[in-house]
C-alpha positions in Angstrom: 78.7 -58.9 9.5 75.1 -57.9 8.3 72.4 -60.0 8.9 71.4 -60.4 5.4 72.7 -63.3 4.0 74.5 -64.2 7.2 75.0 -67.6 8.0 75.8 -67.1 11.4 72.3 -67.4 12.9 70.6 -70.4 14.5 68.8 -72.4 11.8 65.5 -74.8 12.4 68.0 -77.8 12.4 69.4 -76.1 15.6 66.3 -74.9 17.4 65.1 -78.9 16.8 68.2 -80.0 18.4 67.9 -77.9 21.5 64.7 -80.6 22.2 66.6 -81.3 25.4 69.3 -79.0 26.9 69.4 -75.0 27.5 65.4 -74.0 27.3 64.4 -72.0 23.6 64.4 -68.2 24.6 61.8 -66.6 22.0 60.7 -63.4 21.7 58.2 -61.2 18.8 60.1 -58.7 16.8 58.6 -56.4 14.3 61.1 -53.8 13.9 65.1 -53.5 12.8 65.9 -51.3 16.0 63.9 -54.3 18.6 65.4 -56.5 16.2 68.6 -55.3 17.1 68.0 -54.6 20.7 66.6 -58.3 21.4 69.1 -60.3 19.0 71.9 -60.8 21.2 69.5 -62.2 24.2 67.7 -65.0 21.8 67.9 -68.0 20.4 64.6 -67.5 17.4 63.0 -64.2 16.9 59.2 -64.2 15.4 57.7 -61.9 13.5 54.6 -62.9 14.7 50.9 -61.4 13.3 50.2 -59.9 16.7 51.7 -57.1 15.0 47.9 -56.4 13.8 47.1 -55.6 17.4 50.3 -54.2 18.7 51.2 -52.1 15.7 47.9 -51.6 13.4 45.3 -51.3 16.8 44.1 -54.1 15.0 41.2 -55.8 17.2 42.6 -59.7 16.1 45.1 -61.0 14.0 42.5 -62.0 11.1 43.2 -58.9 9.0 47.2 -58.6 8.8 47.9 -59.5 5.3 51.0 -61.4 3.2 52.6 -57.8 2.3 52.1 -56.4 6.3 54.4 -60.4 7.2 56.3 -59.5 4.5 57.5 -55.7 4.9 58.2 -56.4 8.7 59.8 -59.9 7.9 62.4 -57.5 6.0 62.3 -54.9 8.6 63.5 -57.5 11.3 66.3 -59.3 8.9 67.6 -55.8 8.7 68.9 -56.0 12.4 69.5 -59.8 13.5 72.8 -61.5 13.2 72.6 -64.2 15.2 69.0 -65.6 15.9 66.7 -67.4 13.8 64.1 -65.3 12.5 60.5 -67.0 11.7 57.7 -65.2 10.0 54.1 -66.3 10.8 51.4 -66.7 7.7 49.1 -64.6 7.7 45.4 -65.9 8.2 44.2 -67.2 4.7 47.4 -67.5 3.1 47.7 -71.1 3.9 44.2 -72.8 4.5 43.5 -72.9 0.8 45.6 -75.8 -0.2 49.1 -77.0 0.4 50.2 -75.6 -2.6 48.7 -72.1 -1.7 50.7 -73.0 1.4 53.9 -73.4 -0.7 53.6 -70.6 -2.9 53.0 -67.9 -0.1 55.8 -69.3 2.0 58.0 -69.2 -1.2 57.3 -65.9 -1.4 58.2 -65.1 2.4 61.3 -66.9 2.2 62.4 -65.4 -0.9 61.1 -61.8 -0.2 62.4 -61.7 3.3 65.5 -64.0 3.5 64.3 -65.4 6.6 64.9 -69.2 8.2 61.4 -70.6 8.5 57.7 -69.7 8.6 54.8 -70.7 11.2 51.3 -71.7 10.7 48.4 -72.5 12.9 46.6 -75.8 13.5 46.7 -79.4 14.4 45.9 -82.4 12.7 44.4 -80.5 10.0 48.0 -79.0 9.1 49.6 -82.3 8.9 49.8 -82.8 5.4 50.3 -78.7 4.4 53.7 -79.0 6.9 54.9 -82.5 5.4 54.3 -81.0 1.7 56.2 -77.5 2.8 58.8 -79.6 4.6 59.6 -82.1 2.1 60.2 -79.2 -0.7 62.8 -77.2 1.7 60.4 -74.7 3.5 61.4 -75.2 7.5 58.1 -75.1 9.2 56.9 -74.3 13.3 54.0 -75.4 14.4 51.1 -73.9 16.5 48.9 -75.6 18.9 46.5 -74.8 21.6 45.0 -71.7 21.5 45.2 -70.5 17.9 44.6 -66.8 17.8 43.5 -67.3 13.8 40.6 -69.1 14.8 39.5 -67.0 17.7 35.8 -66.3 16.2 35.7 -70.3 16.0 36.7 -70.7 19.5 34.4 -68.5 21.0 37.5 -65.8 22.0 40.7 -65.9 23.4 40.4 -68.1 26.3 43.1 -71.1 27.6 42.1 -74.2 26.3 42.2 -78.2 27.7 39.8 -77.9 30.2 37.3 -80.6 28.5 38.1 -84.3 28.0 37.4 -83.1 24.2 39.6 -80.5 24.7 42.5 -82.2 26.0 42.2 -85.3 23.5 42.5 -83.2 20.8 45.5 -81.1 21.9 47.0 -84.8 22.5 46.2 -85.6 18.9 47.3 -82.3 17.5 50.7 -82.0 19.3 51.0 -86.1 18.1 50.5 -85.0 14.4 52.3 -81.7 14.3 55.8 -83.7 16.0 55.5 -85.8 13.7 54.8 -83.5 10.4 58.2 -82.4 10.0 57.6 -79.4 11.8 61.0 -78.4 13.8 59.6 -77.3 16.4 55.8 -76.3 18.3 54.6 -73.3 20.1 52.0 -74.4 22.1 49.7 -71.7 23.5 47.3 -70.9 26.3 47.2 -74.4 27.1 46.4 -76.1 30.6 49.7 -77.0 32.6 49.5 -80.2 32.8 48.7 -81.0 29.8 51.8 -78.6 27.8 54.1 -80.3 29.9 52.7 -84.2 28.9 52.7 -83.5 25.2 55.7 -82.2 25.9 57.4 -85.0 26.5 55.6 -86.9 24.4 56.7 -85.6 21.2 60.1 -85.7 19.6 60.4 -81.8 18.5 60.8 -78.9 20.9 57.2 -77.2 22.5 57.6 -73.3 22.9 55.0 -72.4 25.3 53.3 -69.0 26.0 50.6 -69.2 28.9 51.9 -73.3 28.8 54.3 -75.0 31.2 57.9 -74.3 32.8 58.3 -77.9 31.2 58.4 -76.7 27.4 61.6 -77.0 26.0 61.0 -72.6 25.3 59.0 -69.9 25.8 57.9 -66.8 23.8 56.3 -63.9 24.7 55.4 -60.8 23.0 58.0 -58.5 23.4 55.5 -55.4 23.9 53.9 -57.2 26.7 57.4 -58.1 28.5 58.3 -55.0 28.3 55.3 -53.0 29.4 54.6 -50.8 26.5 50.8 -51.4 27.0 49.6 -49.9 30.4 45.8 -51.1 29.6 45.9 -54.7 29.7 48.0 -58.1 31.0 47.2 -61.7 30.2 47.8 -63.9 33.0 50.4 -65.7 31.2 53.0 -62.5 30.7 55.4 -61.5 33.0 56.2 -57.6 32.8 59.8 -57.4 33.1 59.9 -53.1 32.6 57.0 -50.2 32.8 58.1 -48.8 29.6 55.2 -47.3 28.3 54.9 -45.4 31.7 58.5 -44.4 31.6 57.6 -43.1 27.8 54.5 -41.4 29.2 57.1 -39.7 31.8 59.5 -38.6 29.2 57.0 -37.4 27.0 55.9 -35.1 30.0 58.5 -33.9 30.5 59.7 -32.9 27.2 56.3 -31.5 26.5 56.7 -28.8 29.4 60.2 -28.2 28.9 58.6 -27.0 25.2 56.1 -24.9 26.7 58.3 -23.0 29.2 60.9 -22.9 26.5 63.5 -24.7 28.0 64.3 -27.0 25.2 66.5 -26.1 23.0 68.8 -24.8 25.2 72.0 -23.4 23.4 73.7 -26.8 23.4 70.7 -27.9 21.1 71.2 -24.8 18.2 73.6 -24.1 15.6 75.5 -21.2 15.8 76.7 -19.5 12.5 80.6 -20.3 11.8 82.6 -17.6 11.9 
């Protein structure tokens, strides 16, 4: 079955009723073919806007746009059957207002045919995700360290260190459970604390750089996989060297070219008699 207009997949209502259970396996996608490849392995795929940085050499996430979410919302719906897919806003297409809010998710919903779209922030949000909730839009959540707000924050750096700090990740996970958000990534957040609010809240907590204790975890699929040989947060754990192997067959090919080895005459076209 193709994964447009499938309703095979997991939907929010399922990814909020996995709060206890089998842990939320999450990964980014922002391709059909990784789409494909990482479907069958996950429970919600998210076409997150690291895609700046891993696709666009973007230095932050600040400058993806609505049509970047958009074309690679579409690009990932093209290969998923099974998991639900989740499209992050873009920085600016949500801060405005909550019906800004509504009409850009609208448009993400209707444009990509996805299940749900995320947004950043904490008690701030609360009334943005009740209005988008209560008019149909399935809404995650995103606490902790907020990569949106990074020139605020003074960088990308892990977060509930401070008394400040922790009481307001306490406040923020309080008001985001209780928004009508399905479900919460919480990010680059001190162990502890991930795993109190946690249980204090009655929606799943997807952590990256979090807690074992969250109910999931994401990471970016690039990362995971090793496609970027220059740099590794301390959260990710690299589960292949592909970007060496790449570098490897890229060699290789390259000198085979050069010696003219490739094409052999099992790679040509003969003329048919």
């Amino acid at each position: 079955m193709s994964a447009a207009g499938s309703f095979q997949r997991l939907s929010p209502t399922q990814i909020r009723a996995m709060k206890s259970g089998t842990p939320i396996v999450c990964l980014t996608a922002y391709t059909t073919p990784m789409a494909r490849l990482l479907d069958e392995y996950c429970d919600l795929l998210l076409v997150g806007d690291s895609l700046g940085m891993v696709l666009y050499g973007l230095e932050s996430t600040i400058a993806v746009t609505l049509d970047m979410m958009i074309a690679h919302g579409k690009a990932v719906m093209r290969g998923v059957a099974k998991s639900c897919v989740v499209v992050d806003m873009p920085f600016g297409s949500y801060q405005e207002s909550k019906e800004s809010a509504y009409r850009n998710a609208v448009r993400i919903l209707q444009e990509t045919g996805c299940d749900a779209v995320k947004l950043e922030g904490g008690e701030e949000m609360v009334e943005t995700i009740a209005f988008l909730t209560a008019r149909g839009i399935p809404v995650l959540g995103h606490i902790g360290l907020m990569p949106q707000q990074v020139h605020t924050a003074g960088g990308y750096r892990s977060v509930g260190h401070s008394d400040g700090e922790v009481a307001k990740i306490r406040r923020d996970a309080e008001a985001i459970g209780n928004s009508g958000a399905f479900a919460v990534v919480i990010e680059g957040t001190v162990e502890a604390l991930a795993r109190e609010v946690t249980m204090s809240i009655p929606v799943p907590t997807i952590g990256i750089g979090a807690s074992v204790a969250c109910n999931g975890q994401i990471l970016v699929s690039d990362d995971m996989l090793g496609l970027f040989n220059d740099f590794t947060p301390r959260f990710v754990k690299r589960y292949d060297e592909l970007g060496k192997r790449i570098g490897v067959a890229a060699g290789a090919y390259a000198q085979e070219v050069r010696s003219r080895t490739f094409p052999a005459d099992e790679h040509t076209f003969k003329r048919r008699a």
